[in-house]
C-alpha positions in Angstrom: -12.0 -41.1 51.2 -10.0 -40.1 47.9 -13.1 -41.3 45.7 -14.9 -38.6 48.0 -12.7 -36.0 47.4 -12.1 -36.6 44.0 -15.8 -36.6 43.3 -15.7 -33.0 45.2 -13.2 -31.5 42.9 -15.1 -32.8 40.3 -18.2 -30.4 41.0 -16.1 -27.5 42.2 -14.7 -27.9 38.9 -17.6 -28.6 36.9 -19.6 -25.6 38.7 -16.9 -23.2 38.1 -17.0 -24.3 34.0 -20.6 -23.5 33.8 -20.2 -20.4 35.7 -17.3 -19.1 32.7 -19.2 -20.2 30.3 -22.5 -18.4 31.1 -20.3 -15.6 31.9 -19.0 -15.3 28.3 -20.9 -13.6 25.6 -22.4 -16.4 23.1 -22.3 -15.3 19.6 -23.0 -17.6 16.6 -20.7 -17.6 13.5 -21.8 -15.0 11.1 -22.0 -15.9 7.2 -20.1 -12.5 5.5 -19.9 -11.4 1.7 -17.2 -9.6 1.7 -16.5 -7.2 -1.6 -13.4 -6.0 -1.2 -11.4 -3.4 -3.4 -7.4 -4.1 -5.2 -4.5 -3.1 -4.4 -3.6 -1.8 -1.0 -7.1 -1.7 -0.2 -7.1 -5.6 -0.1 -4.2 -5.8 2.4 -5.8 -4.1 5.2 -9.5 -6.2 4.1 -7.3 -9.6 4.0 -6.4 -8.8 7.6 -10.2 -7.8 8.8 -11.3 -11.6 7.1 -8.1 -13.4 9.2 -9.6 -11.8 12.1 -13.1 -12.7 11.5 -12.1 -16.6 10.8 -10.3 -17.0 14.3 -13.6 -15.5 16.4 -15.6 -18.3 14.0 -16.9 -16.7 11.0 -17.6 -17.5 7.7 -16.4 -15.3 5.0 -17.2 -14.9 1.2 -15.2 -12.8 -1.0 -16.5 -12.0 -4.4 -14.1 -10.6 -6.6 -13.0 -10.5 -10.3 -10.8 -12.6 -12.4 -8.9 -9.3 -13.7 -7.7 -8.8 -9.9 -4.1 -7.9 -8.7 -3.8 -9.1 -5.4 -6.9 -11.2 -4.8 -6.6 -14.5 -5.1 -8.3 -18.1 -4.2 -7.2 -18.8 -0.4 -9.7 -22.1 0.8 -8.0 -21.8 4.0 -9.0 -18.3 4.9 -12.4 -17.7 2.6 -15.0 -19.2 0.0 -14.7 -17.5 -3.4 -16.5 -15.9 -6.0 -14.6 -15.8 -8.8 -16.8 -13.0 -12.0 -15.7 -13.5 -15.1 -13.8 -9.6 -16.1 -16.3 -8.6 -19.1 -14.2 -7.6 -22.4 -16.7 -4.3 -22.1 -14.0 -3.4 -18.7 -11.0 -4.2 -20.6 -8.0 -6.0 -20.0 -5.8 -3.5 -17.9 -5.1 -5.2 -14.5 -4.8 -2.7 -12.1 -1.1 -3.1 -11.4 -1.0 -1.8 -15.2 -2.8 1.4 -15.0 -1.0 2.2 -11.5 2.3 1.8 -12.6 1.7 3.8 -16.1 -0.1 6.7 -13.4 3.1 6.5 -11.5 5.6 6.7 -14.2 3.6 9.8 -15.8 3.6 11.1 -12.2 7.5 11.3 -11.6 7.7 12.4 -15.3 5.7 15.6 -14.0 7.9 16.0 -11.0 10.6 15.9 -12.9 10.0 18.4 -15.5 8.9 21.0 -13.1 5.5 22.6 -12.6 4.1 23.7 -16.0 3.1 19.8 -16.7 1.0 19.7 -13.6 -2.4 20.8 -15.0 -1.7 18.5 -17.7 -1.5 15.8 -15.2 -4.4 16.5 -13.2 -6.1 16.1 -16.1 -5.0 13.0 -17.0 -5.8 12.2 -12.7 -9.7 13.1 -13.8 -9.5 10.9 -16.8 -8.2 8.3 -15.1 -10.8 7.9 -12.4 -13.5 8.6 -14.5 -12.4 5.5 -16.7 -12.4 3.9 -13.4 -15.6 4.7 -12.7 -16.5 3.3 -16.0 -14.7 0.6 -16.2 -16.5 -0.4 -11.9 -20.1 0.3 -14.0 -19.1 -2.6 -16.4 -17.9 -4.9 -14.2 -21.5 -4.1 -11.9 -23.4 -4.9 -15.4 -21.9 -7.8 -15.5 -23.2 -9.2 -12.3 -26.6 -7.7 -12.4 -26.4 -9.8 -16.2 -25.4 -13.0 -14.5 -28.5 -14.5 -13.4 -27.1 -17.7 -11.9 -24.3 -15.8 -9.9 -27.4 -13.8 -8.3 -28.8 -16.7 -7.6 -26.0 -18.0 -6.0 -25.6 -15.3 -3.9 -29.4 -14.9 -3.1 -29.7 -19.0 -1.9 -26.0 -18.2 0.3 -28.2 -16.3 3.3 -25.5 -13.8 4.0 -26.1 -12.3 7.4 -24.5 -9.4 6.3 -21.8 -7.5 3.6 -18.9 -5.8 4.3 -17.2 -4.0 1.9 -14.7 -1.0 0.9 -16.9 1.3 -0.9 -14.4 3.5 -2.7 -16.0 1.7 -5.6 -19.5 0.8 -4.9 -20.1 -2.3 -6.2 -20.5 -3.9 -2.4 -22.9 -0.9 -1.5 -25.5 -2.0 -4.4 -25.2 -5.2 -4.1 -26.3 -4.8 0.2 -28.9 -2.8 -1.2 -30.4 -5.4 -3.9 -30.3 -8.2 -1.4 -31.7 -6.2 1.5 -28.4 -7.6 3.4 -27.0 -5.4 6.5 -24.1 -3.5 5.5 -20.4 -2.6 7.5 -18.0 -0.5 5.5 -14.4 -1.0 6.0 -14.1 2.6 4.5 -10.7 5.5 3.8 -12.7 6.9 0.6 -15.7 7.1 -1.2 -15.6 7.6 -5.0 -16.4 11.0 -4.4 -13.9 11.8 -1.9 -12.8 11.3 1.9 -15.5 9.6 3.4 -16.6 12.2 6.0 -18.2 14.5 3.7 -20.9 13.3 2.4 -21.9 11.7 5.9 -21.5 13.9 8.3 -21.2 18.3 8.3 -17.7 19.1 7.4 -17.9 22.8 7.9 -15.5 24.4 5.3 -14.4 27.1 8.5 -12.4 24.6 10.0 -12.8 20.9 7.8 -9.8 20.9 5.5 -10.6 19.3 1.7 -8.1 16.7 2.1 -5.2 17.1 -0.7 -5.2 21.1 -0.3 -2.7 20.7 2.7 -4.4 23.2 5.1 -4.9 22.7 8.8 -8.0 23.2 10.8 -6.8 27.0 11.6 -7.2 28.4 8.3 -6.7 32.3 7.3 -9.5 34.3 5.2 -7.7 33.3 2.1 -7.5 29.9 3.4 -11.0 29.5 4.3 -11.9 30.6 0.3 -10.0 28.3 -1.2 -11.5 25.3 0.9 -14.6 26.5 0.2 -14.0 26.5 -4.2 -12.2 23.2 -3.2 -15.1 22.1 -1.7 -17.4 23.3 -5.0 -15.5 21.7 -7.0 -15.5 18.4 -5.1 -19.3 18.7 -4.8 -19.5 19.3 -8.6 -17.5 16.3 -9.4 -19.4 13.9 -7.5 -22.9 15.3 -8.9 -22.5 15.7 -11.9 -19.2 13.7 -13.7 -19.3 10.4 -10.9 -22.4 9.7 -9.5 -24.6 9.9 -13.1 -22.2 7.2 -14.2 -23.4 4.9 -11.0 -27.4 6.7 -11.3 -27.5 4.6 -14.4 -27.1 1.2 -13.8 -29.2 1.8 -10.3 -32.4 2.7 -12.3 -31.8 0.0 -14.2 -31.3 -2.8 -11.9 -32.3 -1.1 -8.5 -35.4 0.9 -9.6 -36.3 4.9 -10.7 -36.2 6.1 -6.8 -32.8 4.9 -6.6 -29.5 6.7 -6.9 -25.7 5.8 -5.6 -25.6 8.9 -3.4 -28.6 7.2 -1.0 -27.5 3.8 -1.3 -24.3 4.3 -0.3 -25.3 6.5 2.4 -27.6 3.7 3.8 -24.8 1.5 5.0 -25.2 0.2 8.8 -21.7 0.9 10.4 -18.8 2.8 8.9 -15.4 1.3 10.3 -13.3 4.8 9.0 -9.6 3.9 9.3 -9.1 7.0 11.1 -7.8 8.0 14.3 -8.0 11.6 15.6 -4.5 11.7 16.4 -3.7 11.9 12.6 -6.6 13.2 11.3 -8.0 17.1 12.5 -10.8 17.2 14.7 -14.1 17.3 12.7 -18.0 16.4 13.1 -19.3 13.1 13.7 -21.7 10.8 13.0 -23.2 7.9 15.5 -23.0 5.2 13.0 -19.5 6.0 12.4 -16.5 3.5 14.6 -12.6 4.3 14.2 -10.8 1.7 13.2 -7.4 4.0 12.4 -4.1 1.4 12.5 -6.6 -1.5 13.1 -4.1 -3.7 11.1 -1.0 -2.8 13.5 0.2 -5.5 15.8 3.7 -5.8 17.9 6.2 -6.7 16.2 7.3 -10.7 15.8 11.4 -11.7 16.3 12.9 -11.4 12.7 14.4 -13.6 10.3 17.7 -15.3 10.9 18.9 -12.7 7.7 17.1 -10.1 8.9 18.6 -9.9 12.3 22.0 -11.1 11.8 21.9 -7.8 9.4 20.2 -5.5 11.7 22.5 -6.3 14.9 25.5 -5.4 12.4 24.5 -1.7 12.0 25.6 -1.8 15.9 24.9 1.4 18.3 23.7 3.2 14.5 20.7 1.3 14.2 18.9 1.0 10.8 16.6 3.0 8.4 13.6 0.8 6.5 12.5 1.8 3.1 9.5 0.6 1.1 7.0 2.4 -1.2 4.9 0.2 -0.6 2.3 -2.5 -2.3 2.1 -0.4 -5.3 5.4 0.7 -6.2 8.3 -1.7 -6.2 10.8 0.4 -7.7 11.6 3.8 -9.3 13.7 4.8 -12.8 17.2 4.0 -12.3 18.0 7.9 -11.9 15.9 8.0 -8.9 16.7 5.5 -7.7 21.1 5.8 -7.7 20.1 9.2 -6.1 18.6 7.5 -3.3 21.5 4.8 -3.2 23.9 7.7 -2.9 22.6 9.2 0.0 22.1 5.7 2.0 25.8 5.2 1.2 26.8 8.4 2.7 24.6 7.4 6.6 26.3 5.5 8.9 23.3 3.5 9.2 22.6 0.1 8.0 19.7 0.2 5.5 16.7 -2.2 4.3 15.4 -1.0 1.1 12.3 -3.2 -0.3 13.3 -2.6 -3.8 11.9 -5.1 -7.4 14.3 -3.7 -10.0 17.3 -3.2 -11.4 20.2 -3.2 -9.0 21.2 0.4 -8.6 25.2 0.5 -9.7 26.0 2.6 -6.9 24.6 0.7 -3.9 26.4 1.1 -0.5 27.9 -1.9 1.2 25.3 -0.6 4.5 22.1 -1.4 2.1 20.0 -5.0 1.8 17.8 -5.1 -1.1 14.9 -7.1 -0.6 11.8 -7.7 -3.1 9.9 -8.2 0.3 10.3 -7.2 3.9 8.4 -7.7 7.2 7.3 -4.3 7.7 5.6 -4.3 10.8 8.3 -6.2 12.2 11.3 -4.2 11.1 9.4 -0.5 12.6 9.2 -2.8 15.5 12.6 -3.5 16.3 14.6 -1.4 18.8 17.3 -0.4 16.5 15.0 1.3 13.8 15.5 5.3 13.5 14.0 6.2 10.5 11.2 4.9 7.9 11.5 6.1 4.4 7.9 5.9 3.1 5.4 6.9 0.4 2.8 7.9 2.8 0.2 5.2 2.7 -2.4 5.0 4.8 -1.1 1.8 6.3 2.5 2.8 6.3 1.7 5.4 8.5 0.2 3.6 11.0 2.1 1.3 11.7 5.0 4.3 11.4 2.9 5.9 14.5 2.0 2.5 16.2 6.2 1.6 16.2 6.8 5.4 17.4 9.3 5.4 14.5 10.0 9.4 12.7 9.6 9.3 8.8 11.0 10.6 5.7 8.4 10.6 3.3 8.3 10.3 -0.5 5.0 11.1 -1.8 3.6 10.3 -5.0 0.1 9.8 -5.9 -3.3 9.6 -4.1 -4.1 10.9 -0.6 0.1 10.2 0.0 0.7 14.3 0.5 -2.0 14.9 2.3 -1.0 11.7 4.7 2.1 13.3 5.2 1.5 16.3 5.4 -0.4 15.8 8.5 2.4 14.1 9.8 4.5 16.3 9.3 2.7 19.4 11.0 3.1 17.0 14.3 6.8 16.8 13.7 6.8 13.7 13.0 7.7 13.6 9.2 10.0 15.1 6.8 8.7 15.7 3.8 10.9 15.8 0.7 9.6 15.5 -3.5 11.2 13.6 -6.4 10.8 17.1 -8.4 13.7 18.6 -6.3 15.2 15.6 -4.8 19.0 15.3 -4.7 21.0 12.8 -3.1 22.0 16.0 -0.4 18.6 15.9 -0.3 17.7 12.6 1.0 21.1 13.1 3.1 19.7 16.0 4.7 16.4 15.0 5.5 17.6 11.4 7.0 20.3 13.3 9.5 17.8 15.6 10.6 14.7 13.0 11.4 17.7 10.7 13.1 19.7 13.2 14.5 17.1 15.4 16.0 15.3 13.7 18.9 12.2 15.9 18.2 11.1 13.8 15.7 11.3 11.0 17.7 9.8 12.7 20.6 7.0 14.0 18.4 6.2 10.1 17.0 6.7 8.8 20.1 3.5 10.7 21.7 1.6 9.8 18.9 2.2 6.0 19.7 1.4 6.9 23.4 -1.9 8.6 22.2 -2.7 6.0 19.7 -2.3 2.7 22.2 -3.9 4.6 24.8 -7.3 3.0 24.2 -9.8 0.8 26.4 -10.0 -1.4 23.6 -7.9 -2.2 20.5 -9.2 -0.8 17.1 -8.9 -4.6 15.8 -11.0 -5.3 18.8 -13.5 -2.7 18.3 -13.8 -3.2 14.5 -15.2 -6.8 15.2 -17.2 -5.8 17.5 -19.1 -3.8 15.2 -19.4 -6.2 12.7 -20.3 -9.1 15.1 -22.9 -6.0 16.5 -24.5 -5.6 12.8 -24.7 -9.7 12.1 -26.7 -9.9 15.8 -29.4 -7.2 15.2 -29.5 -7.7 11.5 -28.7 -4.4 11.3 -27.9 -0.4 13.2 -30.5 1.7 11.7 -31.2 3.3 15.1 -27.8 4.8 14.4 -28.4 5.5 11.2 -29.5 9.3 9.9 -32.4 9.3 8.0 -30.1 12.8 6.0 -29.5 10.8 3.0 -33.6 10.4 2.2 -33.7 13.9 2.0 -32.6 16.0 -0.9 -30.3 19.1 -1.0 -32.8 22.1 -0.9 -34.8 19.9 2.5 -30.9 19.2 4.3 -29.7 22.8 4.0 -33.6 23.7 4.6 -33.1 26.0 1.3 -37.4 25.4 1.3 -37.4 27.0 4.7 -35.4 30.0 4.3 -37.6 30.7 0.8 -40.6 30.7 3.0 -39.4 33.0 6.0 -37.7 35.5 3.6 -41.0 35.3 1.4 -43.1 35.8 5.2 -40.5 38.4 5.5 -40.9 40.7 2.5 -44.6 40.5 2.6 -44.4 42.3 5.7 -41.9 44.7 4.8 -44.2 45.4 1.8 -47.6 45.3 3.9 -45.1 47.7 6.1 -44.6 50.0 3.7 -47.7 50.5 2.0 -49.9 50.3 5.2 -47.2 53.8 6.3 -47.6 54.8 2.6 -51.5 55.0 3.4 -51.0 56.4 6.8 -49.0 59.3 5.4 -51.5 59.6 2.6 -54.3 59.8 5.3 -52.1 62.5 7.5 -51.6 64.5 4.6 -55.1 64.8 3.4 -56.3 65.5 7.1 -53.6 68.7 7.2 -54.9 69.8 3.3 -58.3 70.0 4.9 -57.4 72.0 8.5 -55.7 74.2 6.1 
């Protein structure tokens, strides 16, 4: 009788496993090149590839031996390691970032009259970028075994960050399916080229307007837009046209090759960024990389549950910027010895001599886990992309610090939410700082304000994480999304703004208006001769 009922729970069972197994979607491990970009960019790339391993994919990251933050990880990914030519040079990117920054506070420091001196020195910089990503692609397209090597890998498909497109001609070249992980293109935000960004109502990111803009306001997006166009024609993408009629063929330039790319995972989400066009190939993945927060540290907590009914403010400046010039820096000590909050500053320098007995320096803190924790009121930031996410994610008000990049225009948009406070190293004072923290803290709109952002932000059927895999696992099973794709980036300029079009109807239209005019001309002739011969 037990064998019998044994036997019985045994097909129950066994029926029930097949039944949640057909029920779940099958999908085979895909084999991923990944070409990922330095710096901060890698973080939030890392994080993609983690995710990909646990759902069962294979990743291979391709990267060079100059890089900052990439390095060999067996555990997580297969690497290819390129030689850095001598052509690129030897400055790491950590070097030219930190000599951008310091030339940066210099200018904020010594008031305005330095800053077109500086923006030229921004241009020159990113066009030796530019340069300096041409040599390194030369120096792949010149290694014939590590083409070969990636030919005989069978990649199902590339993804890549193609603010530098050395990812984009390499899908192109190999014919593989492409997913961007994608803020920036080298020519800008990567909306613009992609889909119509109407200049009415589309802000140029970096000129701090809204998307309810005044006459004066619409003209100067619209030059701001000119001049962004002009850039990428005719100073960025004949640097890239180059080496793609040389290795990619005479039909090809960068513009339509990076345009051809499968999915776009923009790490966007609307309640940050303005409302604009879209495109269908386009997914939001904005604050993919957020999570809840883990317990902390036993040094971590035992500080934090010190600062008592206060709570805490976090600092960092993120991945690129581990410390300021010692007066900066005992300006910001001052203030965060003046709060009667306990501070964490993630701080690699010298010790300021004026730090508060409320402040932990720490080379490296756990972030996400910190903007987690109940007690945090305030995060002092630089305004990174990824900062600010997990800023909204946490529901935590910010202080921000810009200094370089798209960090003003990041918080600039947080700050027209009232969520921010926006304060600049040109003016800064300790009062300042003072100021700005006791305000964010003190004023429980800021909170308020952040807090409906998180609401907004979690208030998804799926997570962005979730919906960013999706896409890629979507791409590796169909070998592809052209059906999403538009065919726009085939044509050129005068055919998308139908330029050809509007020649031929205003053509159609003045040779009626001048068939108009001469067949009245005649008429009139034909009326007055008529009356000369009544007369």
């Amino acid at each position: 009788m037990e064998d019998r009922a044994w036997k019985s729970w045994f097909q129950v069972a066994y029926t029930l496993g097949i039944i949640a197994t057909l029920s779940c979607p099958i999908t085979q491990g895909a084999n991923i090149l990944v070409v990922p970009v330095d710096g901060s960019h890698w973080v939030n790339m890392r994080i993609l590839i983690e995710e990909l391993k646990l759902r069962g994919h294979t990743a291979t990251v391709l990267y060079f031996s100059s890089s900052w933050y990439i390095k060999e990880r067996p555990d997580l990914y297969q690497s290819i390691v390129v030689e850095t030519p001598e052509s690129a040079g030897k400055n790491t990117t950590e070097d030219i970032v930190e000599r951008l920054v310091g030339k940066a506070l210099d200018v904020f420091q010594n008031g305005w009259m330095p800053w077109a001196k500086f923006l030229f020195e921004m241009m020159q910089f990113m066009h030796s970028r530019h340069i300096w990503t041409r040599e390194l692609i030369i120096a792949i397209y010149e290694n014939k075994s590590l083409l070969k090597q990636i030919e005989n890998a069978h990649f199902d498909l590339l993804l890549t960050d193609p603010i530098f497109p050395i990812g984009a001609i390499l899908a192109y070249s190999f014919k593989l399916p492409s997913v961007y992980n994608v803020r920036w293109l080298s020519s800008g935000e990567a909306h613009f080229p992609l889909a119509p960004s109407p200049p009415s109502y589309v802000p140029i990111p970096g000129s701090q307007l809204t998307d309810k803009m005044s006459f004066l306001q619409r003209t100067q997006n619209i030059i701001l837009n000119l001049l962004q166009t002009y850039s990428s024609k005719f100073m960025i993408h004949p640097i890239y046209n180059e080496v793609c009629h040389r290795y990619l063929g005479p039909d090809t330039d960068i513009e339509m090759i990076l345009l051809r790319a499968d999915v776009w995972l923009v790490r966007v989400d609307f309640i940050f960024e303005f409302p604009r066009p879209t495109m269908p190939n386009i997914v939001y993945i904005g604050g993919f990389q957020c999570k809840p927060s883990k317990p902390l540290a036993a040094e971590f907590e035992e500080f934090v549950q010190s600062s008592g009914e206060h709570g805490i403010i976090v600092m960092s400046l993120g991945t690129i910027i581990s410390s300021l010039p010692m007066q900066i820096t005992m300006k910001i000590a001052e203030a965060f010895a003046q709060v009667p909050q306990k501070v964490i500053w993630r701080h690699d320098g010298k010790i300021p001599p004026n730090i508060g007995n409320n402040t932990l320096l720490a080379k490296w803190i756990p972030q996400n886990d910190l903007l987690g924790h109940p007690k945090t009121r305030a995060f002092i930031s630089h305004g990174g992309t990824n900062g600010v996410y997990e800023a909204i994610y946490h529901g935590v008000p910010v202080v921000g610090i810009p200094l370089l990049f798209d960090q003003f225009d990041n918080l600039f948009k947080l700050e027209t939410r009232g969520a921010a406070k926006v304060i600049y190293v040109s003016t800064m004072q300790s009062s300042d700082l003072l100021q700005a923290l006791n305000e964010v803290i003190n004023n429980t709109s800021y909170r308020d304000n952040m807090q409906k952002l998180s609401a907004l932000h979690r208030d998804q059927p799926e997570s962005p994480m979730e919906r960013a895999i999706f896409w890629i696992e979507y791409v590796a099973r169909h070998k592809g999304a052209a059906h999403l794709r538009s065919e726009s980036y085939r044509l050129p300029w005068y055919v998308y703004y139908c330029v050809d079009v509007m020649i031929l109807l205003l053509s159609l239209l003045l040779m009626v208006t001048v068939l108009t005019i001469l067949l009245l001309k005649k008429l009139c002739n034909i009326v007055r001769k008529k009356k000369q011969k009544i007369q």
